[in-house]
MARKOL-653181 format. One record per atom (N, C-alpha, C): residue number from 1; residue in one letter; atom name; z, y, x. Coordinates in steps of 0.2 Angstrom, whole numbers. Example, Ala and Ser with C-alpha at 12.3 -4.5 7.8 and 13.67 -1.06 7.14 Angstrom:
% residues 2
 seq type atom     w     v     u
   1    a    N    39   -28    66
   1    a   CA    39   -22    62
   1    a    C    39   -16    66
   2    s    N    35   -11    64
   2    s   CA    36    -5    68
   2    s    C    39     0    64
END
This chain:
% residues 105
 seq type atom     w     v     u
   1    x    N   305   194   493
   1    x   CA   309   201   493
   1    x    C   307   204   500
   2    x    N   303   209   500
   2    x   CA   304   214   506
   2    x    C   312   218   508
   3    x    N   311   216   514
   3    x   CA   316   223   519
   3    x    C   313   228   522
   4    x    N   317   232   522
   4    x   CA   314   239   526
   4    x    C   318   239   531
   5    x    N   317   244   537
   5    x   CA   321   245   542
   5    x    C   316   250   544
   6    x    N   318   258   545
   6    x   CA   316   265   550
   6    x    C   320   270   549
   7    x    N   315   274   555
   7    x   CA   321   279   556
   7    x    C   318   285   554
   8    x    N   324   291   552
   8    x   CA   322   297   551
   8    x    C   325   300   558
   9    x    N   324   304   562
   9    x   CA   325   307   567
   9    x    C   331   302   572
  10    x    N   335   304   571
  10    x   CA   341   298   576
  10    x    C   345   293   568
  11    x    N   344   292   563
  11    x   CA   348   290   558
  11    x    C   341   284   556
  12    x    N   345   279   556
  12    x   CA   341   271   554
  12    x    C   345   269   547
  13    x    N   339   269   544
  13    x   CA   339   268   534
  13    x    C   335   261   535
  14    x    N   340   255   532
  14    x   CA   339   249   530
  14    x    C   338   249   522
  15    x    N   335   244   519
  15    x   CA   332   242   513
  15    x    C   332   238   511
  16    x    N   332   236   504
  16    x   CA   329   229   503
  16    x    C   327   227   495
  17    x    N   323   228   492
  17    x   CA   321   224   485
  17    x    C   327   223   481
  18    x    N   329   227   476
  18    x   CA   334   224   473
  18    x    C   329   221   467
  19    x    N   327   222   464
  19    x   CA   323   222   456
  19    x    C   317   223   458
  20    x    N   313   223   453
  20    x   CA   306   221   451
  20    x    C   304   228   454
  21    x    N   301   230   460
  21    x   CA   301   239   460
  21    x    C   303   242   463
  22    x    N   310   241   464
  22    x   CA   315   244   465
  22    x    C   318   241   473
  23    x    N   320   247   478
  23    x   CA   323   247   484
  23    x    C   329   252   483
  24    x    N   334   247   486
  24    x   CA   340   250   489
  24    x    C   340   252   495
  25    x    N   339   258   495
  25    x   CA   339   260   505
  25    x    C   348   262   505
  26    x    N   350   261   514
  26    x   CA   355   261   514
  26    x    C   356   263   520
  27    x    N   362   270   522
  27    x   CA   361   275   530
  27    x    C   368   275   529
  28    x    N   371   275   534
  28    x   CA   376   276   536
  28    x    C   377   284   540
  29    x    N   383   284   538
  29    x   CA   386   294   538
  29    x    C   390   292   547
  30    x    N   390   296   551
  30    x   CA   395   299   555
  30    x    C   399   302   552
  31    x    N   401   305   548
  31    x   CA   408   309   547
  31    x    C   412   304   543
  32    x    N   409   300   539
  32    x   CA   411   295   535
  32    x    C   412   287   538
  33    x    N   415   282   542
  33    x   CA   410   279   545
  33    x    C   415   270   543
  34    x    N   418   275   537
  34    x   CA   419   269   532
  34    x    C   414   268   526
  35    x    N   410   273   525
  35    x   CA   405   275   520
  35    x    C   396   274   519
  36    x    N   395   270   514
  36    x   CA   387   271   516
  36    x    C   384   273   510
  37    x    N   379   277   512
  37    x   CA   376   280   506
  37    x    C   369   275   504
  38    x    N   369   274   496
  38    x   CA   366   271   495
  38    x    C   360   272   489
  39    x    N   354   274   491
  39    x   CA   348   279   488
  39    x    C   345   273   485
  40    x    N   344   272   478
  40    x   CA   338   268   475
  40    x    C   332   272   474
  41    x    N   326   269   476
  41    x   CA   320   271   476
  41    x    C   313   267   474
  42    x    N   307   268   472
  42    x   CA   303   262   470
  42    x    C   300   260   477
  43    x    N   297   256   475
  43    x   CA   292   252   481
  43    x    C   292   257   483
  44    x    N   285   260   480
  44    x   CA   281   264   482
  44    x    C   283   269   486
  45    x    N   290   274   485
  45    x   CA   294   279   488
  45    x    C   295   275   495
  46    x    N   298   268   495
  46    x   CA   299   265   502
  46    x    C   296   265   507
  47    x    N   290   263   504
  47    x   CA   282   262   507
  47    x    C   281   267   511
  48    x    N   282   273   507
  48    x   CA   279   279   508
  48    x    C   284   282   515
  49    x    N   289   281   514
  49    x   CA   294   283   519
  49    x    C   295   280   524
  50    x    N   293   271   525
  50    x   CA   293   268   529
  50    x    C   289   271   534
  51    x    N   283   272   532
  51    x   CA   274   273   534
  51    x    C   275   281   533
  52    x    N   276   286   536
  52    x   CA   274   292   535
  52    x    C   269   295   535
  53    x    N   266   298   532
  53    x   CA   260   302   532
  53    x    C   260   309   533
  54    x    N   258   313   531
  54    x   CA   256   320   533
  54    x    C   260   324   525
  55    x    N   262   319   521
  55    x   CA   264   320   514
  55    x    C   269   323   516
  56    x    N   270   329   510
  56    x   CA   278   331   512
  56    x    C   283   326   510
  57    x    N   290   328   509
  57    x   CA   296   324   507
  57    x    C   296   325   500
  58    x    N   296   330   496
  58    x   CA   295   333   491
  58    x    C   292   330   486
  59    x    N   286   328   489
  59    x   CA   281   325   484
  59    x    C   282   316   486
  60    x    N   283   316   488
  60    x   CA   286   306   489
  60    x    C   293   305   484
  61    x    N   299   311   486
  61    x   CA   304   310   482
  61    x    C   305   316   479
  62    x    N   302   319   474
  62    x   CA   302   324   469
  62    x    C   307   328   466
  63    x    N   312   321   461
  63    x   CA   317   321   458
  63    x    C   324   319   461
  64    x    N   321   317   469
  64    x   CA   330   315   473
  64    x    C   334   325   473
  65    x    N   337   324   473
  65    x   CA   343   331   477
  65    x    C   341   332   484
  66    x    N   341   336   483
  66    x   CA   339   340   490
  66    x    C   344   340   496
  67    x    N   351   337   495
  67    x   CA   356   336   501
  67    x    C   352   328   504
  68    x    N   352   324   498
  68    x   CA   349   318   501
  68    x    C   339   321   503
  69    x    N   338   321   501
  69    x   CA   330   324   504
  69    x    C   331   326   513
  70    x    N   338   328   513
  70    x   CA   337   330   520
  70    x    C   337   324   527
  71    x    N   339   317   522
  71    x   CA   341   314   526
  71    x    C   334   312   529
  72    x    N   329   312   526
  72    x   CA   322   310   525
  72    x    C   321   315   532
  73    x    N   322   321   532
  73    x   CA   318   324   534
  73    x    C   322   326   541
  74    x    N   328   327   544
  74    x   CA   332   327   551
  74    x    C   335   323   551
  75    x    N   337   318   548
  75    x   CA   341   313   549
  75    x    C   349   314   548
  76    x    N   349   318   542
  76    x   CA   359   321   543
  76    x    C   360   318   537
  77    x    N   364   315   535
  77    x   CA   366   315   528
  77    x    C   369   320   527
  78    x    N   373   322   520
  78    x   CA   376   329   516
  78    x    C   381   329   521
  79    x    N   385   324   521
  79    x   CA   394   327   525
  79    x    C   392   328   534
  80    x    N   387   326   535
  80    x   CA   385   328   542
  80    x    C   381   334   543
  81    x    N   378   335   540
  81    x   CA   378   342   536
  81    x    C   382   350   534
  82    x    N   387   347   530
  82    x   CA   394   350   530
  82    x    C   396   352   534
  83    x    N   398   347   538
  83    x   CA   402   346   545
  83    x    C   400   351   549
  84    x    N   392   352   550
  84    x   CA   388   357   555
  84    x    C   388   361   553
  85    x    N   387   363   546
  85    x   CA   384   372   544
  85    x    C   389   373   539
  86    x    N   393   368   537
  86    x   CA   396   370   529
  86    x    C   404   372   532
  87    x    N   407   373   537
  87    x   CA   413   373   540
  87    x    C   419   366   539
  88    x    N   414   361   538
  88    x   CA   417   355   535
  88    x    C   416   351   531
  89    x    N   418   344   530
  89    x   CA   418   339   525
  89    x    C   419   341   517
  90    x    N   418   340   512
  90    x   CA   420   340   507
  90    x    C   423   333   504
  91    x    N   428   333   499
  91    x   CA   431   327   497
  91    x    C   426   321   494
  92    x    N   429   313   495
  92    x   CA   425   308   495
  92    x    C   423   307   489
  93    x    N   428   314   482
  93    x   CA   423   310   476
  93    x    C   414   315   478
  94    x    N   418   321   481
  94    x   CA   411   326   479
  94    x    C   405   322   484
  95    x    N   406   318   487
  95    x   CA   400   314   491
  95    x    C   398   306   487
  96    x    N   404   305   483
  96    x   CA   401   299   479
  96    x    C   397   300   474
  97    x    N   395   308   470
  97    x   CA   391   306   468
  97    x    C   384   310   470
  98    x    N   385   309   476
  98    x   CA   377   307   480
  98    x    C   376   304   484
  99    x    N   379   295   480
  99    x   CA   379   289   481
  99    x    C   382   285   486
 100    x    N   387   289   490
 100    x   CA   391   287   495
 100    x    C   396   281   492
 101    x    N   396   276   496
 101    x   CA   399   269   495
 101    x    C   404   269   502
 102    x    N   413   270   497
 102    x   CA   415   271   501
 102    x    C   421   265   501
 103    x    N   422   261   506
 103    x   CA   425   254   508
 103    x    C   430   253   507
 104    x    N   435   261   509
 104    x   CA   442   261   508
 104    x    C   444   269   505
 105    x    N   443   270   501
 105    x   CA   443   277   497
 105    x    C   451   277   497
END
């Protein structure tokens, strides 16, 4: 079973094999720091993200949302995001369904 471990700008995305295929990446929020967000991806998207290439984000994660895409690409998750441009946090359900794993909801 592989693990992963890199970073997107200052934010470090860990990983690991769940399934035949399939990687659990896993990043932790500063505005959330009971919370982790938890992105399934295939091998191959892990690979590709591990190892960057001159590829856009786009085309490696196609089908992800584009709040999560960001984390790829500056390193912010969505409520770290919020927090900077959105005038603030929005509530813990509207961040669970973009996969936030939250420990004491």
């Amino acid at each position: 079973m592989k693990t992963y471990e890199f970073r997107c700008d200052a934010k470090k995305i860990y990983g690991v094999e769940s399934a035949l295929g399939k990687v659990t990446l896993r990043v932790d929020c500063d505005v959330f720091p009971e919370a982790v967000i938890e992105i399934e991806v295939t091998r191959a998207q892990a690979d590709a993200l591990e190892n960057p290439r001159a590829t856009l984000i786009t085309a490696i994660l196609p089908s992800m949302p584009k709040e999560l895409r960001e984390i790829f690409i500056t390193g912010m998750t969505p409520a770290e995001w919020d927090e900077l441009f959105g005038g603030g946090p929005g509530s813990q359900e509207t961040y669970a369904a973009l996969g936030y794993c939250f420990e004491n909801p």
